[in-house]
VOBA-1610 file (N, C-alpha, C; in pm, whole numbers, padded with zeros to 5 digits, always signed):
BEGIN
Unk+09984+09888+11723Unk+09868+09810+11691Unk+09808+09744+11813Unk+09878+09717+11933Unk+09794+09701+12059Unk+09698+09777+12064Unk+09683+09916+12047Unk+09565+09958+12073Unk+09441+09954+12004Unk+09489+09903+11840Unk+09362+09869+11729Unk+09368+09701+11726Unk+09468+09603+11711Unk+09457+09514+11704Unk+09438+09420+11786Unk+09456+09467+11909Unk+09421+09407+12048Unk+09284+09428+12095Unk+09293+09556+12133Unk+09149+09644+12237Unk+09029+09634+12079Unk+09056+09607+11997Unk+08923+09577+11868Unk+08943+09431+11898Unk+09030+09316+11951Unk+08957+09206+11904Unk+08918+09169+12024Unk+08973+09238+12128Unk+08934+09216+12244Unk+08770+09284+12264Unk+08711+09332+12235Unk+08601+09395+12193Unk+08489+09289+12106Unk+08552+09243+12019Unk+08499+09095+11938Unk+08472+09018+12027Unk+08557+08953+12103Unk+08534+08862+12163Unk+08478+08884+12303Unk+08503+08956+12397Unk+08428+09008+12552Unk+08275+09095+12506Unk+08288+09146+12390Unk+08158+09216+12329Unk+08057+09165+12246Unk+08129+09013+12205Unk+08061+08956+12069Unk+07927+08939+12046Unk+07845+08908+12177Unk+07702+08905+12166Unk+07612+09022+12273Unk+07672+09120+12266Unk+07634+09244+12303Unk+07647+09185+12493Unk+07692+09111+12526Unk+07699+09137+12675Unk+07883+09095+12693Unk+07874+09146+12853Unk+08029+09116+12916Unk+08077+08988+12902Unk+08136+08910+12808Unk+08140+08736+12825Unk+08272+08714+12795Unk+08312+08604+12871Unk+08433+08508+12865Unk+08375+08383+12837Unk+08480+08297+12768Unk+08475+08181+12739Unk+08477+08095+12893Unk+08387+08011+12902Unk+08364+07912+13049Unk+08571+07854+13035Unk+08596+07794+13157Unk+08697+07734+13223Unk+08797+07769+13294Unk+08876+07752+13325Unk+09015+07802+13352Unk+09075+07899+13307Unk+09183+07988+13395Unk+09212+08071+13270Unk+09316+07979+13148Unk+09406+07871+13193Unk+09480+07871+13092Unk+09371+07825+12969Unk+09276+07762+12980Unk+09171+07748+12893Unk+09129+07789+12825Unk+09108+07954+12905Unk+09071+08017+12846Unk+09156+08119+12742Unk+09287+08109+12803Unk+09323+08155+12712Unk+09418+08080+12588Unk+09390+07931+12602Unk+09408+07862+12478Unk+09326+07892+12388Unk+09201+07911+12400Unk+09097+07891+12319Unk+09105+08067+12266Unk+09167+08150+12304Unk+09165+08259+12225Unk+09256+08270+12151Unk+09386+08200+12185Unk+09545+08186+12103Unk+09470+08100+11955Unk+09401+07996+11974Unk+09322+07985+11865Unk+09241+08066+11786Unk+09185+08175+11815Unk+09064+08240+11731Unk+09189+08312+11693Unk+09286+08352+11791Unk+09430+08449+11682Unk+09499+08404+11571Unk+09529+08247+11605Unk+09584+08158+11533Unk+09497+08170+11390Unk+09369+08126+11398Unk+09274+08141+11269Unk+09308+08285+11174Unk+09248+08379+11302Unk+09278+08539+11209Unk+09379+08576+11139Unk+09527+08505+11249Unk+09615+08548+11120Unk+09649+08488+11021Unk+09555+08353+10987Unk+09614+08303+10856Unk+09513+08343+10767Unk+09452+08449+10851Unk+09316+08498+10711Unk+09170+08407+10739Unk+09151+08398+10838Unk+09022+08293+10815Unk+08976+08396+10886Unk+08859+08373+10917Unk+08720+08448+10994Unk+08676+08360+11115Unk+08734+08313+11232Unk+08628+08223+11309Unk+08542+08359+11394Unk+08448+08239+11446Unk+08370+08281+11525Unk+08433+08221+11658Unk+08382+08323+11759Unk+08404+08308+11898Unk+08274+08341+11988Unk+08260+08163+11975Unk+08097+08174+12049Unk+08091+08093+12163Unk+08226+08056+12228Unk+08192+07990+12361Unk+08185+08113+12491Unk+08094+08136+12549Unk+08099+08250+12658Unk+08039+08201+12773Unk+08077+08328+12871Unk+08016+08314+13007Unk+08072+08415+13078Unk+07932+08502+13147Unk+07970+08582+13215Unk+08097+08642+13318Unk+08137+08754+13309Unk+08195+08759+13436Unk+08261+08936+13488Unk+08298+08950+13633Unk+08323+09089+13674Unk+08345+09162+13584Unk+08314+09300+13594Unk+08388+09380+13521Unk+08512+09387+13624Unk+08503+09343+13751Unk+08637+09379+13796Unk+08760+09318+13777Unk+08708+09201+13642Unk+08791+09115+13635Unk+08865+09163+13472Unk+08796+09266+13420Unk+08857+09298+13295Unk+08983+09319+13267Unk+09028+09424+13348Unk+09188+09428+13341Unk+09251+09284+13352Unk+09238+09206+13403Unk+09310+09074+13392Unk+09251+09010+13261Unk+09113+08995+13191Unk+09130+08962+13121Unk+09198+08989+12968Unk+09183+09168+13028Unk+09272+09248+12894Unk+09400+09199+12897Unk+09483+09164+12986Unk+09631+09140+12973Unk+09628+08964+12916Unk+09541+08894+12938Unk+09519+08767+12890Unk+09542+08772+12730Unk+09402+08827+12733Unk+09453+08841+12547Unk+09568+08895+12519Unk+09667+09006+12569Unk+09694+09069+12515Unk+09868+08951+12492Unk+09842+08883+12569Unk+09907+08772+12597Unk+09895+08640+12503Unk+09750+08640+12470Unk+09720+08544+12374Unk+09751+08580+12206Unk+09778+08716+12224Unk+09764+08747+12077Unk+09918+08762+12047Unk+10017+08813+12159Unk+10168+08781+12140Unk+10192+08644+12063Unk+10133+08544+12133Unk+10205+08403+12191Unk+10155+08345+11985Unk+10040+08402+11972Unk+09986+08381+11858Unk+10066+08433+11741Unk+10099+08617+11689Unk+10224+08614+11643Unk+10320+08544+11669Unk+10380+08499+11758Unk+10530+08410+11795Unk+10531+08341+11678Unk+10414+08263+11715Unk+10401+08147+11634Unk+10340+08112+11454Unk+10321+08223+11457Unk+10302+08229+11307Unk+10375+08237+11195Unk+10456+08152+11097Unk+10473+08115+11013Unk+10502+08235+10853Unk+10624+08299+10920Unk+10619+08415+10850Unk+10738+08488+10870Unk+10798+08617+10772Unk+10892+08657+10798Unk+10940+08751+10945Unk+10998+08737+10957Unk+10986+08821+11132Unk+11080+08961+11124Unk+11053+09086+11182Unk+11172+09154+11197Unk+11299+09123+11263Unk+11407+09151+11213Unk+11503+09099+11257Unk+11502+09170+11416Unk+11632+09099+11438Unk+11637+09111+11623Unk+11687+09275+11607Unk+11651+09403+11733Unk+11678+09528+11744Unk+11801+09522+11749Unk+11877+09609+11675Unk+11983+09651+11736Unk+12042+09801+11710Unk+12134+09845+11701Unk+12170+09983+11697Unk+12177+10036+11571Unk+12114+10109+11531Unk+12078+10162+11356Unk+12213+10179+11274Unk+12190+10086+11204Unk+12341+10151+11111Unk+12348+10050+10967Unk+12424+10048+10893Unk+12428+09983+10808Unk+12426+09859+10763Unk+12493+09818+10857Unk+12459+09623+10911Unk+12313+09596+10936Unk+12229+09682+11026Unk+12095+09665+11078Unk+11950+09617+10990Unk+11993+09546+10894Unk+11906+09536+10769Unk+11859+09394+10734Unk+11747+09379+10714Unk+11699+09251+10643Unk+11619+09288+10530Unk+11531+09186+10493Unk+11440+09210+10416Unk+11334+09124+10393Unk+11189+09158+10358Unk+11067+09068+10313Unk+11012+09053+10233Unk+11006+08949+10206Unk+10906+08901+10036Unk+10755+08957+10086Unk+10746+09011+09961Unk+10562+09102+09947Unk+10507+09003+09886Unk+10361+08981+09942Unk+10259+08855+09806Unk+10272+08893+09693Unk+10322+08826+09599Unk+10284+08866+09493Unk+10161+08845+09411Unk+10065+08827+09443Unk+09915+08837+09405Unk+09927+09002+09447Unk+09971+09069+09500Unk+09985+09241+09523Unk+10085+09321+09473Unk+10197+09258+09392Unk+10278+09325+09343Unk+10388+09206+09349Unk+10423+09139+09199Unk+10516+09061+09183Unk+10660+09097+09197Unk+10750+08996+09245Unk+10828+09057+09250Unk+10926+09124+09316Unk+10824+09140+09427Unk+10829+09235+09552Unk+10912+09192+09635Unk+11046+09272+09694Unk+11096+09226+09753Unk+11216+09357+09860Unk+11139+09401+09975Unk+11156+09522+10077Unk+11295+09482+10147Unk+11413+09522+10112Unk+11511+09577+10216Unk+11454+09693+10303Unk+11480+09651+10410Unk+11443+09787+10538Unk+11622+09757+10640Unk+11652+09826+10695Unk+11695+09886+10810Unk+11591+09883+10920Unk+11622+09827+11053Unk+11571+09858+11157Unk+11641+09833+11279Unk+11686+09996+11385Unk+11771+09990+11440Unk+11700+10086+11580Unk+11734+10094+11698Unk+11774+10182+11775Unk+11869+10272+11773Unk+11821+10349+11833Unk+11950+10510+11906Unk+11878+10532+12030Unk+12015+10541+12066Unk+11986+10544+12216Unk+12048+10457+12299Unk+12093+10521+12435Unk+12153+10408+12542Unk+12049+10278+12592Unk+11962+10319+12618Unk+11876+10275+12718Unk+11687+10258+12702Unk+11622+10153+12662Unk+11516+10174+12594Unk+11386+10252+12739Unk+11315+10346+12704Unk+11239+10393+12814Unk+11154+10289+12853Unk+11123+10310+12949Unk+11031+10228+13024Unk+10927+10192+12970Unk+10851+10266+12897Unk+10756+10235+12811Unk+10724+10239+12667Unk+10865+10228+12626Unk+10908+10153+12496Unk+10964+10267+12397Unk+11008+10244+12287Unk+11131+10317+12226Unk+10951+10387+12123Unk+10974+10526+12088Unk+10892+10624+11984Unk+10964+10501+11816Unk+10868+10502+11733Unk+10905+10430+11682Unk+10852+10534+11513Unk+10962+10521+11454Unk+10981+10622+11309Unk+10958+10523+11202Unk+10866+10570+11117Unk+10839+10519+11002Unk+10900+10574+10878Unk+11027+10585+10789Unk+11076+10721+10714Unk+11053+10607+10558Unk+10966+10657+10476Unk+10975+10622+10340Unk+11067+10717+10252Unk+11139+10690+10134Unk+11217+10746+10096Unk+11152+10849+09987Unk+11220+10914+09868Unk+11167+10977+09708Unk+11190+10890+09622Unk+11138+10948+09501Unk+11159+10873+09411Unk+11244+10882+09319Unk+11349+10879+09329Unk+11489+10883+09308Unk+11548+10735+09277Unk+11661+10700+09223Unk+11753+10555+09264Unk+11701+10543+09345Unk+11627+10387+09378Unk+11601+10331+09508Unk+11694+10306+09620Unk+11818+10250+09524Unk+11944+10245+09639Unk+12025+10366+09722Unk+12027+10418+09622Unk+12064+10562+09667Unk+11972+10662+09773Unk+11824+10650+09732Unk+11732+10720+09824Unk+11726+10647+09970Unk+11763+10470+09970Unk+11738+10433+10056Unk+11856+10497+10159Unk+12019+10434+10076Unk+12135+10491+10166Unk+12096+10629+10243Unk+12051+10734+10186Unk+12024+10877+10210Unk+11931+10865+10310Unk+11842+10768+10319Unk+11725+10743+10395Unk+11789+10736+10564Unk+11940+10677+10555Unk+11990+10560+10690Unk+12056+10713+10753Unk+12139+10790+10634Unk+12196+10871+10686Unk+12138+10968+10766Unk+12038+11045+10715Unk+11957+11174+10769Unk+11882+11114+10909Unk+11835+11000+10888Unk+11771+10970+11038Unk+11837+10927+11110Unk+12001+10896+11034Unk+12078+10867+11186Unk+12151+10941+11242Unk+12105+11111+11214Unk+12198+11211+11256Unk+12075+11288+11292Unk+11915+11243+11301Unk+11841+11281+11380Unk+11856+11312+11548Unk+11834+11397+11601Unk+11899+11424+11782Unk+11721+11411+11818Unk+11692+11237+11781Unk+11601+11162+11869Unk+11590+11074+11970Unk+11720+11042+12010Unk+11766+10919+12110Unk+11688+10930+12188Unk+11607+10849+12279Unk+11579+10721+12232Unk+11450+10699+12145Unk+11500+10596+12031Unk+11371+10593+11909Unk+11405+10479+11858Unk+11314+10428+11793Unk+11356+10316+11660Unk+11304+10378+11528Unk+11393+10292+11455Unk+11372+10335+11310Unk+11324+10191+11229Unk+11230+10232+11141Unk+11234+10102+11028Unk+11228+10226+10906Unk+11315+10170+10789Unk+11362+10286+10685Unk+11354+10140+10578Unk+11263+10159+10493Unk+11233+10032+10388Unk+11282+10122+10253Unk+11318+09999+10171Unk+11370+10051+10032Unk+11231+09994+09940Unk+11167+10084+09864Unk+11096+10042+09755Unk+11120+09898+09728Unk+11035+09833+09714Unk+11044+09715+09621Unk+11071+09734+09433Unk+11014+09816+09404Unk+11017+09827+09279Unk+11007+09933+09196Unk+11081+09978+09152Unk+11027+10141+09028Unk+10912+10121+08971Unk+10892+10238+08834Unk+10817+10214+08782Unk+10660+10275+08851Unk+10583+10175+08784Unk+10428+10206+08849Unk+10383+10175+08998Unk+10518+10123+09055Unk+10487+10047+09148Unk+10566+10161+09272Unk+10604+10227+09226Unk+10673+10359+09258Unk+10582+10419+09370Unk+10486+10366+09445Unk+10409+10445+09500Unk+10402+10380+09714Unk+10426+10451+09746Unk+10389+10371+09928Unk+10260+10329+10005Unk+10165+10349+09917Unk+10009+10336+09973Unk+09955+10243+09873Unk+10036+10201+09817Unk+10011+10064+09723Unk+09964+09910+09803Unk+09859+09788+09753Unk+09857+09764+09856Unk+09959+09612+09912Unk+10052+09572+09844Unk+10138+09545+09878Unk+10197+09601+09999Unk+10263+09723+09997Unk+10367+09789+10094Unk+10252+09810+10233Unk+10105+09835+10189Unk+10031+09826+10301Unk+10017+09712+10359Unk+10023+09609+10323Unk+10064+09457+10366Unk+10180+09451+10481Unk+10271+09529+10406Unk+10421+09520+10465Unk+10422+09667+10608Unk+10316+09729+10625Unk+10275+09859+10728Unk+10226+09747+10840Unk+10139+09678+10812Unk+10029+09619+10868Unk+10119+09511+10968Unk+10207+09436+10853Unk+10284+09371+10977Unk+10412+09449+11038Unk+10467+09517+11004Unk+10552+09616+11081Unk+10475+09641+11228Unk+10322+09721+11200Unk+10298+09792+11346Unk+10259+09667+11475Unk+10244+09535+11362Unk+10199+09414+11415Unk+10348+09378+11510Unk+10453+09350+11436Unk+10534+09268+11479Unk+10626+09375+11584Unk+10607+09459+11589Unk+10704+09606+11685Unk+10642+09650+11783Unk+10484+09580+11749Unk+10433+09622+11899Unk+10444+09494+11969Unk+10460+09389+11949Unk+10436+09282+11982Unk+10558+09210+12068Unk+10667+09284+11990Unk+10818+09292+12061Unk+10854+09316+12188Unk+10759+09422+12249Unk+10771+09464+12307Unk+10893+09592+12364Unk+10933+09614+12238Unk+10995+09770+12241Unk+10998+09865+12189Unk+10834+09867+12127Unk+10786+10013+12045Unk+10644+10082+12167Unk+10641+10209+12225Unk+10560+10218+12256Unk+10449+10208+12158Unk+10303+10190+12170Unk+10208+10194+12102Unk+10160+10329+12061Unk+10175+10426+12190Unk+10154+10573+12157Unk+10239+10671+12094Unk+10336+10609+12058Unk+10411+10648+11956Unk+10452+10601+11846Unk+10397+10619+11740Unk+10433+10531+11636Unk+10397+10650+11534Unk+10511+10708+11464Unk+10462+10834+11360Unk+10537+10776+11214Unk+10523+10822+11087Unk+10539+10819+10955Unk+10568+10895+10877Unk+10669+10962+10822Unk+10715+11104+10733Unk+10804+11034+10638Unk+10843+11123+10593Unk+10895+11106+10420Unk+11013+11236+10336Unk+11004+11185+10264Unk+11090+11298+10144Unk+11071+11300+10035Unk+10973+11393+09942Unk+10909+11388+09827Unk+10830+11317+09819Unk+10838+11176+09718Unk+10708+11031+09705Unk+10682+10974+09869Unk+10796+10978+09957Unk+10750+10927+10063Unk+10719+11034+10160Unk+10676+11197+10132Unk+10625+11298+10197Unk+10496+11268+10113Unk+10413+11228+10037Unk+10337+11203+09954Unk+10274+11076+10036Unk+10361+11022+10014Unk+10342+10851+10094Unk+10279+10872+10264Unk+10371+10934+10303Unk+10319+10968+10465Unk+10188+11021+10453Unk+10099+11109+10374Unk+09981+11148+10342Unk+09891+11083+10349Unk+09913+10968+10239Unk+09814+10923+10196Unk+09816+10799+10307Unk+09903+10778+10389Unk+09910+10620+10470Unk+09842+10693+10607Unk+09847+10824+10629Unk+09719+10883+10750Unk+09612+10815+10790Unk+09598+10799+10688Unk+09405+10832+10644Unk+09395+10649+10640Unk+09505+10580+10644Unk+09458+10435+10578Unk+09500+10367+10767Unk+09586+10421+10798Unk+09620+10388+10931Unk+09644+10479+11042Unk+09501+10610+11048Unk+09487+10706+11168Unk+09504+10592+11272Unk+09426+10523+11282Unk+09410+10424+11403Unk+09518+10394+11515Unk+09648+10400+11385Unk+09773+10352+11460Unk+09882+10433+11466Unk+09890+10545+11367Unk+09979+10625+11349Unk+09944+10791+11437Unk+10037+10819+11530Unk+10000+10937+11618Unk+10085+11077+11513Unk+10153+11046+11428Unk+10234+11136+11362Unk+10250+11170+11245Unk+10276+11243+11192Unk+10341+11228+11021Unk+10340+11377+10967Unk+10443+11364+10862Unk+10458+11516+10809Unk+10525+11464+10689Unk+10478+11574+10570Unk+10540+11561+10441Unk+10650+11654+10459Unk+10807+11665+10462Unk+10865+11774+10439Unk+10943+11784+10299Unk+10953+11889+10242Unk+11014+11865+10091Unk+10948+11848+09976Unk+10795+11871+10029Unk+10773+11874+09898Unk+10621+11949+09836Unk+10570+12009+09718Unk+10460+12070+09764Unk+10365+12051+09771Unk+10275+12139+09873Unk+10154+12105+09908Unk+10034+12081+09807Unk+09958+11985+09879Unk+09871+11990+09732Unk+09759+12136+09714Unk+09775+12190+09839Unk+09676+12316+09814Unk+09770+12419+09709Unk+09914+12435+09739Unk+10003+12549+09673Unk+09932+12495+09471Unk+09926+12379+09445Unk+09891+12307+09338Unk+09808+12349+09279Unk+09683+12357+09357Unk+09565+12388+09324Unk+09584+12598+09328Unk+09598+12637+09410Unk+09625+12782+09413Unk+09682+12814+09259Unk+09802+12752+09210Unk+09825+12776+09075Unk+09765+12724+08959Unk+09658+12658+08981Unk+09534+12657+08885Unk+09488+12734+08888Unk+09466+12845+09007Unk+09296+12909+09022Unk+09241+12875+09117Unk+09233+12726+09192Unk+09160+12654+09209Unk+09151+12668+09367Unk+09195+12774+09434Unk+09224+12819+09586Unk+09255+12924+09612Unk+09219+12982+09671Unk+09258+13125+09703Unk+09413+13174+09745Unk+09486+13271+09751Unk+09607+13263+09783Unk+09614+13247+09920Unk+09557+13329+10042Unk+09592+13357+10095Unk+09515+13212+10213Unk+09471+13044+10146Unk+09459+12954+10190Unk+09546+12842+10199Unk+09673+12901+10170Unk+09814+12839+10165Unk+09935+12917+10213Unk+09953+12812+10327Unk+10091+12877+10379Unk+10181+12827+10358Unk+10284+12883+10339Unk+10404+12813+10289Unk+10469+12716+10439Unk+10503+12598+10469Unk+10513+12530+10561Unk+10692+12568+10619Unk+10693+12605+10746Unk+10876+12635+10795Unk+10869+12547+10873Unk+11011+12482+10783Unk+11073+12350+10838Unk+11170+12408+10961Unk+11170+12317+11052Unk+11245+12324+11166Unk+11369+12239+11212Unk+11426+12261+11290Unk+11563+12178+11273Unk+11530+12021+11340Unk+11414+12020+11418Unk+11379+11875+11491Unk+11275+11794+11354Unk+11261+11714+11387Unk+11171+11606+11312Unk+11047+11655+11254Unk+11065+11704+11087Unk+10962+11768+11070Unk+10829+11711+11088Unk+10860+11630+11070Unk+10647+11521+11079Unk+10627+11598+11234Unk+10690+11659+11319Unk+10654+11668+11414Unk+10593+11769+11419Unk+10550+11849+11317Unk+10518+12005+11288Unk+10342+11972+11231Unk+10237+12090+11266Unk+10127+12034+11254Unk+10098+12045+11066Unk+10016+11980+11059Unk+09965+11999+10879Unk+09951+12121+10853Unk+10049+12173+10739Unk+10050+12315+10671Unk+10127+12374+10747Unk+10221+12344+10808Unk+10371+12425+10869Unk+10315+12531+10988Unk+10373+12586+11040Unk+10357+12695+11170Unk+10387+12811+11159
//
């Protein structure tokens, strides 16, 4: 989300009245007064950011790292559940977060979130998004810890969330759990040990379904994703009538990370 939630508000504010502008003073000034407009946004308000004043473009790169600085310091401090501290993926590696319930009562996400790997790269750990099927939640989740931790991805992180709830609520693009996406890519980039250019999303059955439909809601942030396991919605339509045969390929899974395979298999 550095690259949508940063470089877009950084855009708001250096772009806000169609010219190059900074807020007049100092920098620490200046960048109090933006830790504020972050402070506002994330409790949901709307301010405006209308104190400005010209300055270099040669000075942009410094002011990009300002914000990008102001908008950390701003998560830090916000009043909310946090991912737990990284550590090595495994069964211990688990917390969990209360969902609003004005979005789904009730709600309440065990995840796993761990590393593999010796050594985090220099420019931050590829970071896996794996939703489970719709199966026992407990059971799909356990199954969830196992298969990605016998993935040969070292070095990566994982966040592996358990449904909040059966039922109708049975779904990952619901907008609760999009609540719970939104601060994930928020709080892992912010950590500073998820690269930003890596951040992909796949699944197994409802959550090969799930990875689909969360594309399209978060291209912005997500560089990856693959449904494996389950069928396509064109094979669907083909057995209506409703597609030609030979506009469906059957997708071959591979032994590495299927999301890593392009849409409609190879």
């Amino acid at each position: 989300m550095k690259k949508i939630a940063v470089h877009s508000l950084l855009l708001l504010i250096i772009l806000g009245s169609g010219r190059l502008q900074a807020v007049a003073g100092p920098a620490d000034k200046i960048r109090k007064n933006i830790e504020c407009y972050f402070n506002d946004y994330l409790r949901g308000e709307t301010p405006l950011y209308e104190k400005h004043q010209s300055f270099s473009l040669l000075k942009v790169s410094a002011y990009r790292q300002l914000v990008w600085e102001a908008w950390k310091t701003a998560n830090d401090e916000l009043d909310e559940e946090k991912l737990i501290a990284l550590d090595t993926l495994s069964a211990s590696s688990k917390g969990k977060w209360h969902l609003p319930k004005e979005l789904e009562p009730n709600a309440i996400m065990p995840y796993y979130w761990g590393s593999k790997g010796a050594e985090k790269p220099a420019d931050g750990y590829p970071m896996y998004l794996y939703i489970h099927g719709s199966g026992p939640k407990q059971a799909e989740w356990k199954t969830g810890l196992n298969i990605c931790s016998r993935f040969d991805d070292a070095p990566s992180v994982y966040f592996i969330p358990q449904i909040p709830n059966e039922g109708g609520y049975y779904r990952w693009w619901q907008k609760a759990k999009q609540y719970a996406w939104e601060k994930l890519f928020r709080q892992a980039l912010v950590s500073g040990h998820v690269n930003p250019d890596k951040l992909f999303i796949f699944g197994i059955s409802e959550g090969g379904y799930g990875s689909q439909r969360l594309s399209s809601f978060f291209a912005q942030n997500v560089h990856g994703r693959r449904r494996p396991f389950e069928e396509p919605p064109c094979r669907k339509l083909r057995s209506h009538r409703l597609l030609p045969a030979d506009r469906c390929r059957r997708p071959r899974l591979l032994p590495e990370h299927p999301h890593r395979l392009r849409e409609g298999g190879i």
